[in-house]
C-alpha positions as MATLAB code, in Angstrom:
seq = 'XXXXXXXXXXXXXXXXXXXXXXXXXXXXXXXXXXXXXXXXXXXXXXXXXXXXXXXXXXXXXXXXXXXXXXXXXXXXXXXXXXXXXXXXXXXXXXXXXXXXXXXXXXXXXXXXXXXXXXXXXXXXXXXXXXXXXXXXXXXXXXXXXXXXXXXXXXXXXXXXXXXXXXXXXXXXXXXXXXXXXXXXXXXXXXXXXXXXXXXXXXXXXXXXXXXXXXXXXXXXXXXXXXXXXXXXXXXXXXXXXXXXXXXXXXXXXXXXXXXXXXXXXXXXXXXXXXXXXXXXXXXXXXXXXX';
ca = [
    -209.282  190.602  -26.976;
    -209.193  186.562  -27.226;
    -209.908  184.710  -30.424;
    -212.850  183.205  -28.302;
    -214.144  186.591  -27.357;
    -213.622  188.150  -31.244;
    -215.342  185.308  -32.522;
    -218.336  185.585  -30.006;
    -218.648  188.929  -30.746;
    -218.310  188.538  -33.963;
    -221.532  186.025  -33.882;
    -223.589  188.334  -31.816;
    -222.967  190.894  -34.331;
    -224.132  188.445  -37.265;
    -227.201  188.021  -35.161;
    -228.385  191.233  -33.515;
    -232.001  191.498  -33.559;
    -232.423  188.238  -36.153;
    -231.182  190.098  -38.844;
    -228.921  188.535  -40.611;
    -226.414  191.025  -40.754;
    -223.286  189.857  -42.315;
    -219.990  191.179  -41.628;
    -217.387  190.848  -44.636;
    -213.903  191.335  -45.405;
    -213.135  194.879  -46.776;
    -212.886  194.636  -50.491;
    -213.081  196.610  -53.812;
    -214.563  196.146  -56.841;
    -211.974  195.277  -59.985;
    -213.143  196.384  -63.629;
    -213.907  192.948  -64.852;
    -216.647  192.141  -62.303;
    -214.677  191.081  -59.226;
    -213.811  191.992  -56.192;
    -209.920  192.507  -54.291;
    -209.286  191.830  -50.619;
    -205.805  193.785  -49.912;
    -205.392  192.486  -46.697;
    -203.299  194.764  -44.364;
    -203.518  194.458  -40.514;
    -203.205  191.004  -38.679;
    -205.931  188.941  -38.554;
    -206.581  185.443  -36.286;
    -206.856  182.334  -38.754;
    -210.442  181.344  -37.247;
    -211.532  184.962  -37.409;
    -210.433  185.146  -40.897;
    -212.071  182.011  -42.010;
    -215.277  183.105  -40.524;
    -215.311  186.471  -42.396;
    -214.099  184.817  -45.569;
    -217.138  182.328  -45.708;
    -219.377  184.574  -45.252;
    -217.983  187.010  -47.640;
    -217.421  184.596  -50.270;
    -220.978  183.743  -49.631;
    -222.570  187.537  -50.477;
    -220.443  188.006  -53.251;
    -221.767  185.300  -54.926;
    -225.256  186.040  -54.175;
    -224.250  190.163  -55.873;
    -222.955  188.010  -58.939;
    -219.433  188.517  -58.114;
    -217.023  186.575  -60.803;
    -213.392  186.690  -59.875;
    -212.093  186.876  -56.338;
    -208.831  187.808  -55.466;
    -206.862  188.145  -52.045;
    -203.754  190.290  -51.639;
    -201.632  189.015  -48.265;
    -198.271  190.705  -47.477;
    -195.566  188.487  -46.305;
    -195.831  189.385  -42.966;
    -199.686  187.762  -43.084;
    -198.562  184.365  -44.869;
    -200.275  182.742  -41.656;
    -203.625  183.335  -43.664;
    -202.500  181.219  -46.614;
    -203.521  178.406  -45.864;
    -207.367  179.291  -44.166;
    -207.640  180.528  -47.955;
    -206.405  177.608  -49.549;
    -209.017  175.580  -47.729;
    -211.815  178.544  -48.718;
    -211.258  177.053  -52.351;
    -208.252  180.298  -53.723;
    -205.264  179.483  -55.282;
    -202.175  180.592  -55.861;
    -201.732  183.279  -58.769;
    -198.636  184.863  -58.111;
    -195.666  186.192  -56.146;
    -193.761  188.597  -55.501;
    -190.919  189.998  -52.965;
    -193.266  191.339  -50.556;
    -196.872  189.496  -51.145;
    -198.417  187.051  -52.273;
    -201.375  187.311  -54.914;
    -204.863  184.114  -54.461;
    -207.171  183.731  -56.712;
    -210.772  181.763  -57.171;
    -213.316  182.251  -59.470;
    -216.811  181.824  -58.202;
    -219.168  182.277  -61.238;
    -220.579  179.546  -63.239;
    -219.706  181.524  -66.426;
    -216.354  180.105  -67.760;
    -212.907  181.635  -65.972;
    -211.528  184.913  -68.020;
    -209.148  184.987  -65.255;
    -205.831  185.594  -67.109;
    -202.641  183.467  -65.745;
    -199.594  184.805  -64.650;
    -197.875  186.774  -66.438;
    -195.970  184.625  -69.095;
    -192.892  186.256  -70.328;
    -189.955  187.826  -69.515;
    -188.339  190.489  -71.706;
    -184.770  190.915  -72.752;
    -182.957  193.343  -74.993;
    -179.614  193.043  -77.590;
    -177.800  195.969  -78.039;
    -175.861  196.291  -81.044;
    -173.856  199.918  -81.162;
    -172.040  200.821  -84.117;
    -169.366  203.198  -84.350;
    -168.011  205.282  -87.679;
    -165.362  202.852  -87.930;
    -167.656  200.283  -88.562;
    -166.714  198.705  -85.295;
    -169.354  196.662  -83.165;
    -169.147  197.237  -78.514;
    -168.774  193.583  -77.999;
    -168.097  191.684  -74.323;
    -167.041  188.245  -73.268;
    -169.149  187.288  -70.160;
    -168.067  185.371  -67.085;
    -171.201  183.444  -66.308;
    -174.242  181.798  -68.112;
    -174.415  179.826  -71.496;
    -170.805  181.829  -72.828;
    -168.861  181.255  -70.328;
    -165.236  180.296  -71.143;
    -166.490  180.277  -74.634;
    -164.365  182.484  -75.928;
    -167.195  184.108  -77.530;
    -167.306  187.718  -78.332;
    -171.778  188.775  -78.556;
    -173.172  191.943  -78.370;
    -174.544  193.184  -74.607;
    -177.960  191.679  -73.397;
    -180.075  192.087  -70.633;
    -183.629  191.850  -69.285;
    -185.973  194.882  -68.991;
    -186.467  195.622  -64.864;
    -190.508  196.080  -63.900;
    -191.451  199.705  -64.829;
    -188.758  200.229  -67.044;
    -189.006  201.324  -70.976;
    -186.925  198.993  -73.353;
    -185.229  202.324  -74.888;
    -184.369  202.591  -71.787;
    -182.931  199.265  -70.753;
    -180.933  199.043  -74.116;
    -179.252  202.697  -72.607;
    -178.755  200.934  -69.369;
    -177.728  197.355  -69.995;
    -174.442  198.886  -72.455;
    -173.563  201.746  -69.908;
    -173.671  199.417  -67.511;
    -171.798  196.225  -69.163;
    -168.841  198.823  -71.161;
    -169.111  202.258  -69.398;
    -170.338  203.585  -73.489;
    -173.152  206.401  -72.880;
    -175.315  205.767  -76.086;
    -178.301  207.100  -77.822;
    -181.769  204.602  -78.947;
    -182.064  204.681  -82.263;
    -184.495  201.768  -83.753;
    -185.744  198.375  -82.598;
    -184.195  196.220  -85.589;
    -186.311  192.857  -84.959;
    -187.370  190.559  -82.072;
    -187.657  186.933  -81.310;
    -189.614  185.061  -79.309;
    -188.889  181.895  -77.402;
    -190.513  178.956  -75.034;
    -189.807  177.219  -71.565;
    -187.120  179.257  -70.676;
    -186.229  181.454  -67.401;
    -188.539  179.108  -65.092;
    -190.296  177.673  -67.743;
    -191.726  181.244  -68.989;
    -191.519  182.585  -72.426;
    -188.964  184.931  -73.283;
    -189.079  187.922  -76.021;
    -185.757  189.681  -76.832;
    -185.602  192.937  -78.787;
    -182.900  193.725  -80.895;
    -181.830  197.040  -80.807;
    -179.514  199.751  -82.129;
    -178.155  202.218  -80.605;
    -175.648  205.429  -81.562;
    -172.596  205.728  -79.113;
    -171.820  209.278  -77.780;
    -168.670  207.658  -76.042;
    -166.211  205.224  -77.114;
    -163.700  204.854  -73.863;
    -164.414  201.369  -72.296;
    -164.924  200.727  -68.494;
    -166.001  197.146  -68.129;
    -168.063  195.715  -65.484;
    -166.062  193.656  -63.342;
    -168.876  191.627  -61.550;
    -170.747  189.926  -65.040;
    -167.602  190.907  -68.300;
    -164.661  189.090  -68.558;
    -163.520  192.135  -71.557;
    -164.799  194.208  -73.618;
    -164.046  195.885  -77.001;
    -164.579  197.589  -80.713;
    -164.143  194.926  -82.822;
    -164.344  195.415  -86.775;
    -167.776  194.298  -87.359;
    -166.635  191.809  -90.312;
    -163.989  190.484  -87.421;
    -167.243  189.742  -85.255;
    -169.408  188.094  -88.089;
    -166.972  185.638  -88.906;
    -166.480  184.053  -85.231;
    -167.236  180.508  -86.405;
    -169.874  180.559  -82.888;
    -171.891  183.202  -84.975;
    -172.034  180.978  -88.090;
    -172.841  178.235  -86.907;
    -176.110  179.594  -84.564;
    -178.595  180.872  -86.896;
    -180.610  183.529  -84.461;
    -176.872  185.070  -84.280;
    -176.461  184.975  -87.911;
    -179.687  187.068  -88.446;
    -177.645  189.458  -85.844;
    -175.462  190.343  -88.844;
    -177.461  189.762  -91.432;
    -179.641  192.503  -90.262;
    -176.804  195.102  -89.432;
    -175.508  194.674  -93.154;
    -179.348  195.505  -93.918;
    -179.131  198.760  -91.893;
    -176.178  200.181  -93.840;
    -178.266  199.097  -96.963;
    -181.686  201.219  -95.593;
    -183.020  198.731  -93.415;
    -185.750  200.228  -91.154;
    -186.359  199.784  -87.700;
    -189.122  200.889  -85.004;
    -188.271  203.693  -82.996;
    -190.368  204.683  -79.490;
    -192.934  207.281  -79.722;
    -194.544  208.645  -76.621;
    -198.050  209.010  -76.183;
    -200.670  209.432  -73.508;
    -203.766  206.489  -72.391;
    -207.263  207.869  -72.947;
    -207.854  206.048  -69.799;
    -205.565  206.619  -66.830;
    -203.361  209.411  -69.202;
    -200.013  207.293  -68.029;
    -197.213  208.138  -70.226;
    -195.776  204.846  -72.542;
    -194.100  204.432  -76.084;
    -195.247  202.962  -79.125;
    -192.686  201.426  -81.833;
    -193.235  202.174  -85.434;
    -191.630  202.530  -88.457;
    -190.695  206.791  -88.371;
    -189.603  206.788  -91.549;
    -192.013  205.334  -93.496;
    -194.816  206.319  -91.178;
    -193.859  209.873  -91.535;
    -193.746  209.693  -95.676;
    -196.870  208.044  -95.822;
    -198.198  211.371  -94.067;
    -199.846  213.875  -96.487;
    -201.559  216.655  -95.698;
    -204.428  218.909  -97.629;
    -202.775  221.956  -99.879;
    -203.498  224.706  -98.060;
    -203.164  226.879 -100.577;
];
């Protein structure tokens, strides 16, 4: 069917017997009093714009608040028709693109992008009180001559337990075991101008023969931990100093966070909480039963 002949019949659908019948994109309603158009089979730009008015138009009159338009990449020919319809960009990502607009007269609660990216530091201590340690190829190190513990950023879906595990098997070839979250920081206008929060972690090897990464490591090794503390790089940088500062706090007691699973009353989707085990678990009594 033609554009000319959708639209027409479009129109004499709007207008069957004078009732104003409106026909409106296919949506669902979010929790937060909105509605989301996931937008899945080809659509004509006109058609589109048609349908979009009047949708935008009924959802205001049911009190809508927060509209939102899902478009895969292979419909990026509606972009702009929505652009026009008042939405806005919101975000991105490989395979669609995410509008927004907010409609109410209320103030927006529509919460931005997300705003941070998440890294880990893995420090893994053996009984020799040796620290894994690399020298990278690329990035702020690079030719350096700086040995630092292995970093890396947590991947969508992924626990940070898990990424520490990851990030050293894949950077040295050591298998490990989480132990504790030691500490974190958190920094500004970073990785395209996002925030960044790193987690610094321990972890227990369960091997100790190295295979480095070829791509990202220029080497890799056990280093006597007061060897690595006194690399004049890590004296003179002071979120690198803490690095050590807190190790020689483990050996002295020092307590980290360690993951705890548990279950959400709401959609019963398995995550972790961090908390102190050991003095969580003390803190614990329970009746005499007696």
């Amino acid at each position: 069917m033609s554009v000319s002949a959708s639209l027409s019949s479009l129109m004499d659908h709007l207008c069957e017997n004078g009732v104003d019948c409106v026909e409106m994109l296919p949506a669902i309603n979010d929790a937060h009093g909105g509605v989301i158009v996931d937008m899945k089979e080809p659509m004509d730009p006109k058609l589109f714009a048609t349908l979009l008015r009047a949708s935008i138009s009924k959802w205001k009159e049911q009190g809508k608040k927060g509209l939102w338009i899902k478009l895969p990449i292979a419909l990026v020919n509606l972009v702009e028709t929505a652009v026009k319809e008042g939405f806005c960009y919101h975000h991105a990502e490989p395979n669609y693109l995410m509008l927004v607009q907010w409609i109410s007269e209320t103030a927006s609660t529509i919460p931005l992008n997300a705003s941070h990216r998440v890294g880990i530091g893995a420090i893994v201590l053996n009984n020799k009180k040796e620290v894994l340690v690399v020298q990278e190829k690329s990035g702020r190190f690079q030719g350096l001559g700086v040995w630092k513990i292995p970093t890396g950023v947590v991947d969508a879906g992924e626990e940070l337990f898990m990424t520490a595990i990851r990030e050293v098997k894949e950077e040295t070839g050591i298998d490990t075991e989480f132990v504790e979250v030691l500490a974190f920081r958190q920094a500004h206008k970073l990785f395209f101008g996002k925030s960044d929060l790193c987690f610094l972690c321990i972890l227990h090897p369960l091997s100790f023969d190295i295979k480095k990464q070829d791509l990202e490591i220029e080497a890799v090794q056990w280093m006597p931990f007061e060897e690595y503390a006194a690399q004049p790089f890590i004296e003179k940088h002071e979120p690198y100093k803490y690095i050590t500062e807190i190790c020689l706090a483990v050996q002295r007691g020092y307590a980290g966070f360690s993951p705890r699973p548990l279950t959400s009353f709401f959609d019963e989707q398995m995550s972790y909480i961090y908390v102190n085990s050991r003095d969580l678990d003390n803190s614990i009594s329970f009746p005499d039963q007696s």
